[in-house]
C-alpha positions as CSV (number, residue, x, y, z in Angstrom):
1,X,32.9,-15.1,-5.3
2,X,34.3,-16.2,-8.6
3,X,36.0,-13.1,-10.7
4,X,33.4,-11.8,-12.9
5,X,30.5,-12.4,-10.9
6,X,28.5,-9.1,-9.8
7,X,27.1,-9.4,-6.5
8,X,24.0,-7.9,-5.9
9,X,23.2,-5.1,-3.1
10,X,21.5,-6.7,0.0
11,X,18.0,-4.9,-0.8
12,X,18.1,-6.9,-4.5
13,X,17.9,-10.0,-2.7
14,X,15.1,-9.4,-0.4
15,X,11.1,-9.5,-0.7
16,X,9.8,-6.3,-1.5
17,X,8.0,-6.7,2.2
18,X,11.5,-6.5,4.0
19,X,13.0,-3.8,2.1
20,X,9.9,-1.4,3.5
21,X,10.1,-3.1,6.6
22,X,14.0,-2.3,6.9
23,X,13.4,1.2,5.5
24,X,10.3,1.8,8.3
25,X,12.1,1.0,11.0
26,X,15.6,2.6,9.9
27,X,13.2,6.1,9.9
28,X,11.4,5.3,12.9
29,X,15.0,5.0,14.9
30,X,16.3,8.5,13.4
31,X,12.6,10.2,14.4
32,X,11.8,11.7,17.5
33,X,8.5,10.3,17.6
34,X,5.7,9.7,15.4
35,X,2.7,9.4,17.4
36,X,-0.6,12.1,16.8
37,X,-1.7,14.6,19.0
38,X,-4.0,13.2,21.7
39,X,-7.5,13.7,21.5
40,X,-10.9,12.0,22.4
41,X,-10.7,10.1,19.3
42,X,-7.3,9.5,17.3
43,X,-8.2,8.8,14.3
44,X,-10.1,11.8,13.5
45,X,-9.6,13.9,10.7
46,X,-7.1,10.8,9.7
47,X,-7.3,9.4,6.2
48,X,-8.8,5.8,6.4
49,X,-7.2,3.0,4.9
50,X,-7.7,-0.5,3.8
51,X,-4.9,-2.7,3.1
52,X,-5.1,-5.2,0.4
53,X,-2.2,-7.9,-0.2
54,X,-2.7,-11.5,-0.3
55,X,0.7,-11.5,1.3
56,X,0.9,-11.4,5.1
57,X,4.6,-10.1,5.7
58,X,3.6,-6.9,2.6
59,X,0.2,-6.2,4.4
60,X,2.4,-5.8,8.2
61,X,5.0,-3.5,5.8
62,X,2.5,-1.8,4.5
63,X,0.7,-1.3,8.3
64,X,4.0,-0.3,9.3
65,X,4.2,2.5,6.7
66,X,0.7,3.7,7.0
67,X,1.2,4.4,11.1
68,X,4.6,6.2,10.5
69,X,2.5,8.6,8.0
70,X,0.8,11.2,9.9
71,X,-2.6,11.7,9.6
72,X,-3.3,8.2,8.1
73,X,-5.0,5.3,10.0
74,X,-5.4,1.5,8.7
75,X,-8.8,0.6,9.1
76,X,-8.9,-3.0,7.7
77,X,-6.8,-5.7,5.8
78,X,-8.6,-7.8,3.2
79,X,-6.5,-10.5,1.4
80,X,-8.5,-11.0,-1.8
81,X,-10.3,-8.8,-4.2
82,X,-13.6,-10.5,-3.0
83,X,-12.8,-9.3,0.5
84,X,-11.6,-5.9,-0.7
85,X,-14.6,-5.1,-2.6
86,X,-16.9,-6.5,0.9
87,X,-14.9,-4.4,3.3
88,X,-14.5,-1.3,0.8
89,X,-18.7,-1.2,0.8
90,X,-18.9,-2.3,4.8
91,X,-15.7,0.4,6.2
92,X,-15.4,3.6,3.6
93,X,-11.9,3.5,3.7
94,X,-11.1,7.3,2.0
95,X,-7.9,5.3,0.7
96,X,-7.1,1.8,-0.5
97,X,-3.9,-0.2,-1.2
98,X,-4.5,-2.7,-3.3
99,X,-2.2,-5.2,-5.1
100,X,-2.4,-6.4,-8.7
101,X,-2.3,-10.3,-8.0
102,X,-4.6,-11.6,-6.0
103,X,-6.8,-15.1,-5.1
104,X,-9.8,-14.9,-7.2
105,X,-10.5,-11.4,-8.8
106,X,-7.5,-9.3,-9.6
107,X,-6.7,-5.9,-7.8
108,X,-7.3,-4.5,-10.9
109,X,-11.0,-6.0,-11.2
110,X,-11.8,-5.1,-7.5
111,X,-10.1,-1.6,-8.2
112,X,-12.9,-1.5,-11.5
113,X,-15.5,-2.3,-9.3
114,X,-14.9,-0.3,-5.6
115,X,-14.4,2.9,-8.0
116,X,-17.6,2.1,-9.7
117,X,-19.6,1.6,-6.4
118,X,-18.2,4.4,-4.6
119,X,-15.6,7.5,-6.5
120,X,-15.4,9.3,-4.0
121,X,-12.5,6.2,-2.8
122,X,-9.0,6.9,-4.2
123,X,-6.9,3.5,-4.8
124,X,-3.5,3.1,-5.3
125,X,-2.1,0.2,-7.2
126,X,0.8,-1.5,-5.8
127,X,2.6,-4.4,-7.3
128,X,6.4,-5.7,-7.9
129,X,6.1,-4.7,-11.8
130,X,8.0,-2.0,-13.6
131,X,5.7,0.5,-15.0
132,X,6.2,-0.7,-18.4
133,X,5.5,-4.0,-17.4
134,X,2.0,-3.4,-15.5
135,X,-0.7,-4.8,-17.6
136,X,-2.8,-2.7,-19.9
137,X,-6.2,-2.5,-17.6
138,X,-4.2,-1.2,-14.6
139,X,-4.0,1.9,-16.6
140,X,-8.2,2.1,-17.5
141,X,-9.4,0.7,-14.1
142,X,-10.0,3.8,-12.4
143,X,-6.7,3.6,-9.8
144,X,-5.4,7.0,-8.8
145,X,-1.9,5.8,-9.8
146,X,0.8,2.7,-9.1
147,X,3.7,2.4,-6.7
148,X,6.0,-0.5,-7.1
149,X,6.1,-2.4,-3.9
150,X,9.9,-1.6,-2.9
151,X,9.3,2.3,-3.0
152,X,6.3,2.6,-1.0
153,X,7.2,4.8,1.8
154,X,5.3,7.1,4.6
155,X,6.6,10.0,2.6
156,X,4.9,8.6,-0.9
157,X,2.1,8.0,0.7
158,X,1.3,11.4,1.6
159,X,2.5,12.8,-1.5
160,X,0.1,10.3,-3.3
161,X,-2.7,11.3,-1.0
162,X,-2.6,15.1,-2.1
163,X,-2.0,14.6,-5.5
């Protein structure tokens, strides 16, 4: 490296999809376990959620998160707004995760438009912008608040979920 060049920590130089998956499975080895109680039916009482990324690797992060929090179950992966908005009104999902940019209508306009059919679902916004950066209708489009992409963890999702 030449002198006066700052290297960059590893986790500056990844996709925001590796970093969670890294983190995931760097919990999941110091847990015991993280598997529910058994019962008839495992996903009940769980918090149903819907996955929306346009991104492949972020929506398998973003699984990987989900089943490491208790008492949260993915229930479907859309990949654009369109779809989001179909399987919202099809599944029920209690919560959604929904990104900003997406192929054809924006997170934020399916966001607008899931809240408006249904307010009893709760959506979190989750992008790679700063929070000063998001753009002004992610504030105003009914979201119950915005994670950026590299600190969504198990833990922040539950937090999210109560608040």
């Amino acid at each position: 490296m030449s002198e006066g060049v700052l290297a960059l920590p590893e986790h500056h130089r990844l996709p925001p999809w590796e970093v969670i998956r890294r983190r995931a499975n760097m919990t999941l080895a110091m847990s015991h376990t993280n598997a529910v109680a058994p019962a008839d039916d495992p996903t009940a009482g769980d918090v149903t959620v819907l996955i929306v990324d346009d991104q492949a690797p972020f929506r398998s992060a973003a699984r990987t998160v989900v089943a490491m929090a208790s008492g949260f179950t993915v229930i479907g992966e859309a990949e654009t707004g369109e779809q989001a908005i179909s399987m919202a009104d099809d599944l029920h999902p209690a919560l959604i995760l929904m990104d900003i940019n997406l192929p054809g209508i924006s997170g934020i306009e399916a966001t607008r438009r899931i809240i408006a059919a249904n307010g009893t679902t709760k959506v979190i916004l989750l992008s790679t912008y700063t929070a000063d950066d998001l753009p002004a209708d992610a504030r105003t489009c009914g979201a119950a608040d915005y994670v950026h992409k590299e600190d969504f963890s198990p833990t922040l999702l539950a937090e999210l979920w109560r608040s």
